[in-house]
N, C-alpha and C positions, 0 to 999 in steps of 0.2 A: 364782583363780590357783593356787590350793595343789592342788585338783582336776587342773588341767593338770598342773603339776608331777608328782602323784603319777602320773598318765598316762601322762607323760613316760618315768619313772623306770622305771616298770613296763615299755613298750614297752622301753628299753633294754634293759633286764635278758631281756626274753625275745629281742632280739635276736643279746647276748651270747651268751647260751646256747645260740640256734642254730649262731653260730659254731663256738663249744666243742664242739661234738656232732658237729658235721659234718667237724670238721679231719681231714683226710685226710695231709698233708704237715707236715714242719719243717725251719726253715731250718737256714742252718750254725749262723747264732749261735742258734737252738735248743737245737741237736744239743749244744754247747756247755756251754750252763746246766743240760742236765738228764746230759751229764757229770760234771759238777760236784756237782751235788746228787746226784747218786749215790756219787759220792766221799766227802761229807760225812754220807749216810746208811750207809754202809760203817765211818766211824768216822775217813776219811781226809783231815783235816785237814789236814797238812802238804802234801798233794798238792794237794789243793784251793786251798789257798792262792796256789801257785805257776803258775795257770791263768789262760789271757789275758785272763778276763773278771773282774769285780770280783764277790764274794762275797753281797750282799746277794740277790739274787732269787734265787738257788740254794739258800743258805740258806734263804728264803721254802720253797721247792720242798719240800725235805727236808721241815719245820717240817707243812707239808699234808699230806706223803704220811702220814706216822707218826699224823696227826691221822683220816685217812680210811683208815686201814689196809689200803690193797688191793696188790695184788699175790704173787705170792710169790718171794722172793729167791732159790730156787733155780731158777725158772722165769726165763731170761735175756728174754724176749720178755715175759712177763704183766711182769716188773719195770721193766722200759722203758716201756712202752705205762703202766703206773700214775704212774708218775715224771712223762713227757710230761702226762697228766692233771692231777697235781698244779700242775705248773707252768702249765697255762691255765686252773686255779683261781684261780691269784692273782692270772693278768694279768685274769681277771674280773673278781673282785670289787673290785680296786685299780681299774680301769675306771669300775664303776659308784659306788664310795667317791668318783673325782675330784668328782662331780658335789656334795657337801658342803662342802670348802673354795671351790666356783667360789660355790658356793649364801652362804654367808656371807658372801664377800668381796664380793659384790655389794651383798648386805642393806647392809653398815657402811658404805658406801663411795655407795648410790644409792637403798636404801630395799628395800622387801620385794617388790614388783611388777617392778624389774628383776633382784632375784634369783632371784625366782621363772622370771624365761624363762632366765635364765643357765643354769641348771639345765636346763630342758627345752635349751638347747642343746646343752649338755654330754653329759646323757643318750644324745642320738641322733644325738652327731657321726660321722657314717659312720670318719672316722679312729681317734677315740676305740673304735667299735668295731670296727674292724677290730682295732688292739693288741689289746683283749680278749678275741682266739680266738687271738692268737700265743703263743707259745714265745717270748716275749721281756721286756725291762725297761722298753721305755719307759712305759707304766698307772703301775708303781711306782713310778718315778722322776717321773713330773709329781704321782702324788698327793703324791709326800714334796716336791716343791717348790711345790708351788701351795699345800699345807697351813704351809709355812714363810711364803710371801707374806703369807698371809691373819694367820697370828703377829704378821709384823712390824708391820704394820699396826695392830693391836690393839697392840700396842706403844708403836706412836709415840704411836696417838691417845690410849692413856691414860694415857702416860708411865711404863711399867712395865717392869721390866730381867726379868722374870719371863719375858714374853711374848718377847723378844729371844733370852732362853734358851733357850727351847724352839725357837725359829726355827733357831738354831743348831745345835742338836741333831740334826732333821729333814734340814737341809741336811747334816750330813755323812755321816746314811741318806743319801740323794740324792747324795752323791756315791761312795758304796762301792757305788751299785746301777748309777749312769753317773755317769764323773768329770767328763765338759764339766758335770754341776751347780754341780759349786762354784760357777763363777758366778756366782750366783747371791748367795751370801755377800759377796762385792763388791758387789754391784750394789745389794744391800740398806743394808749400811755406807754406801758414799756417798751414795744418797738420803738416809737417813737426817738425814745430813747437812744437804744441800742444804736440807731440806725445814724441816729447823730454822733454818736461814738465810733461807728465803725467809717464815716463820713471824714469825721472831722478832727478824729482824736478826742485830748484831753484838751481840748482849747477850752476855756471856762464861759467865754461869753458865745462860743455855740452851741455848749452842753443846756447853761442857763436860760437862752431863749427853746429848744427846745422843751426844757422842763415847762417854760411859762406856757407854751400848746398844749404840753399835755396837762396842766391844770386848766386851761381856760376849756378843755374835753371836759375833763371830770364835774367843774361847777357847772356848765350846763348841762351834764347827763345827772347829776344830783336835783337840779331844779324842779328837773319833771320825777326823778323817781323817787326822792323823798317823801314828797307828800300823797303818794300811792303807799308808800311804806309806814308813813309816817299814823294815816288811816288803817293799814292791818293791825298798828301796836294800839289803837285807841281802840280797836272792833276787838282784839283778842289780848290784849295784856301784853305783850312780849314782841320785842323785833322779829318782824319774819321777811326772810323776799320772797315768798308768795306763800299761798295760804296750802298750797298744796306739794310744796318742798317736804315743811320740815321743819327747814333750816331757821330755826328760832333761837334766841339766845335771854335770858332775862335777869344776869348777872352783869351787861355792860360788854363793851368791846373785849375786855379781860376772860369773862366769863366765855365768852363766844368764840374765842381762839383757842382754849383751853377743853371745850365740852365737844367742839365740836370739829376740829381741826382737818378729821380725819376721813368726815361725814361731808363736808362742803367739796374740796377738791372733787368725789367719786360723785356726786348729784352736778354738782358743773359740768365736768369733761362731758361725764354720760348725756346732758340734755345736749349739750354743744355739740357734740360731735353728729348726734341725730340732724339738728339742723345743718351742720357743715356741709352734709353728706348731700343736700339737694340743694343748696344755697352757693357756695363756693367751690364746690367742686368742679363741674362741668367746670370753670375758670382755666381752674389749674389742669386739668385732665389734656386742655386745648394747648395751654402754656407747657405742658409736658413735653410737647413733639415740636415744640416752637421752632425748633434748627430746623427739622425736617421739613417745615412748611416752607421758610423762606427758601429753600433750593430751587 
């Protein structure tokens, strides 16, 4: 199996790469991020700031170019054309990265043989690599949340506020690189929950240490996305999670469950599920036929 896997791994990686080589075109949301990171490699933060896309893959961007030193800045065409580069560096290598956290969460969760193909599916999910020849965030954003999954998990199972930490953490990467992430942060809280309920019953001090995981999730996934959010309501007046939701409120938590109730669930699910569909899927797709493999 580790043979396949490394196979696998390899195939991907030179598939990736073909992509990357061959990109001929970028999209708007492209065109977008490596704005951005041009912004930000310019020095122009404040500008950058105030751009309809969220900061983390641009930043990524920036972070590569300066790393691989090419272009030159007075050359407006060689600086573009390096920048774009940069930026389907990252959706690469984040690409072939997801394949680690699917590869772990598999191992904890069903043993080492269906991690082992989780991986080969990951590696060579045509979706998967299709994002990793784009100009775009989703690679980064399922590695920062599929890598927070697999956290919380290790988490639960060893009963450690450490591992929730860093879950939280990742997630709020995940959400300044695409905000439908957050998500994510919920969804892990309440399992959390649930699972110590279904665990343990109504025992009060397993229910209570669970609760204290999934707050010590929530304060460090707030640490990082507050003050992203905190900067939309100072750039535009009113709470938003992101500038391109919508999803704004400017009567208070009251007003905000009240205007918009109906409007947040159907912008959630729907961003979520897009990412679920090349993120966690391949996972469960493997985990589906799980009987059937170990025969």
């Amino acid at each position: 199996m580790k043979r396949l896997l490394s196979a696998a791994v390899l195939a991907g990686l030179l598939l990736k790469l073909v992509l990357v080589l061959n990109a001929r075109s970028i999209g708007t949301d492209g065109t977008h991020y490596v704005g951005i990171g041009m912004e930000l490699l310019r020095g122009e933060v404040a500008e950058a700031s105030r751009d309809l896309f969220p900061p983390l893959y641009p930043g990524a961007l920036a972070a590569v170019y300066t790393l691989i030193g090419r272009g030159d800045t007075q050359n407006a065409a060689q600086y573009v054309e390096a920048a774009e580069l940069s930026a389907r560096l990252v959706s690469l290598f984040c690409g072939l990265l997801l394949a680690v956290p699917m590869y772990f969460l598999g191992r904890d969760l069903f043993g080492p043989r269906v991690a082992a193909l989780t991986g080969c599916v990951v590696a060579l999910h045509p979706t998967i690599n299709h994002f990793s020849g784009e100009v775009r965030s989703e690679t980064l954003g399922a590695l920062l949340a599929v890598s927070a999954v697999w956290l919380g998990w290790r988490g639960f199972s060893q009963q450690r506020a450490v591992w929730y930490g860093a879950a939280g953490l990742l997630l709020g990467l995940a959400y300044v690189t695409r905000p439908e992430l957050a998500g994510f942060a919920g969804l892990i809280f309440v399992w959390t929950l649930a699972a110590e309920l279904a665990r343990s019953g109504l025992q009060p001090k397993s229910f209570l240490r669970a609760l204290f995981f999934g707050v010590v999730l929530m304060i460090l996934f707030a640490s990082v996305a507050i003050p992203y959010m905190h900067n939309l309501k100072e750039d535009t007046g009113s709470w938003q999670i992101s500038r391109k939701s919508g999803l704004f409120y400017t009567g208070g938590p009251i007003g905000f469950l009240r205007e918009k109730a109906i409007r947040l669930p159907e912008e959630i699910f729907d961003r979520f599920g897009r990412t679920f569909s090349y993120g966690l899927f391949p996972f469960f797709l493997v985990g589906l036929f799980y009987r059937r493999l170990i025969r």
